[in-house]
Structure formats: C-alpha cells, structure tokens
Wavefront OBJ file of the C-alpha trace (Angstrom):
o trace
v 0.000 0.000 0.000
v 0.979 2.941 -0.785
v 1.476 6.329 1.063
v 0.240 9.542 0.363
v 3.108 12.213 0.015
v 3.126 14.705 2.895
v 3.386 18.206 1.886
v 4.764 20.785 4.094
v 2.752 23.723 3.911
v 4.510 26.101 6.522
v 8.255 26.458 7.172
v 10.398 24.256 9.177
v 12.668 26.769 11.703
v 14.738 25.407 14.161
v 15.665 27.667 17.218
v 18.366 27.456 19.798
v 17.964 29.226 23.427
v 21.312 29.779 25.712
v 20.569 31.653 29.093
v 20.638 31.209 32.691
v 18.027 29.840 34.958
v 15.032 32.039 35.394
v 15.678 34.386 32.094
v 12.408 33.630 30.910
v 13.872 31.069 28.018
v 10.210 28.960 28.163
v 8.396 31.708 27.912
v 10.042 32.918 24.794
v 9.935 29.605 23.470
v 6.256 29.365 24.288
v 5.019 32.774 22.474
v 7.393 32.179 19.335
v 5.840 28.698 18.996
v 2.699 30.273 19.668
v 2.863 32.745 17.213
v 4.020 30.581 14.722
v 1.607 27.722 15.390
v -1.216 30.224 13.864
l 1 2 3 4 5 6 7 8 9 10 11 12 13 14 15 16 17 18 19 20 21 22 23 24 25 26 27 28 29 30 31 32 33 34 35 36 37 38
C-alpha cells in the first residue's frame, strides 16, 4: 500500500535558546511557537 506524500505547507525553523536559569527562556519559546503555530 501505498502512502500519500506529505506536503509541508509552513516552514520548518529550528531555534536554539542559551541563558541562565530564570531568564524567561520557556516563555520565549512558548510565544514564538505560539505565534508561529497560527
């Protein structure tokens, strides 16, 4: 059986966070993959 091809419709970003406890690095991470999510 064969599979149906998967088409990527939004872009693929990969993002790297370096800071020190309790900078707030989740909560970036949280609102950009928030906003990006819509």
């Amino acid at each position: 059986m064969a599979k149906s091809k998967f088409e990527r419709t939004k872009p693929h970003v990969n993002i790297g966070t370096i800071g020190h406890v309790d900078h707030g690095k989740t909560s970036l991470t949280a609102a950009i993959t928030k906003f990006f999510g819509e």
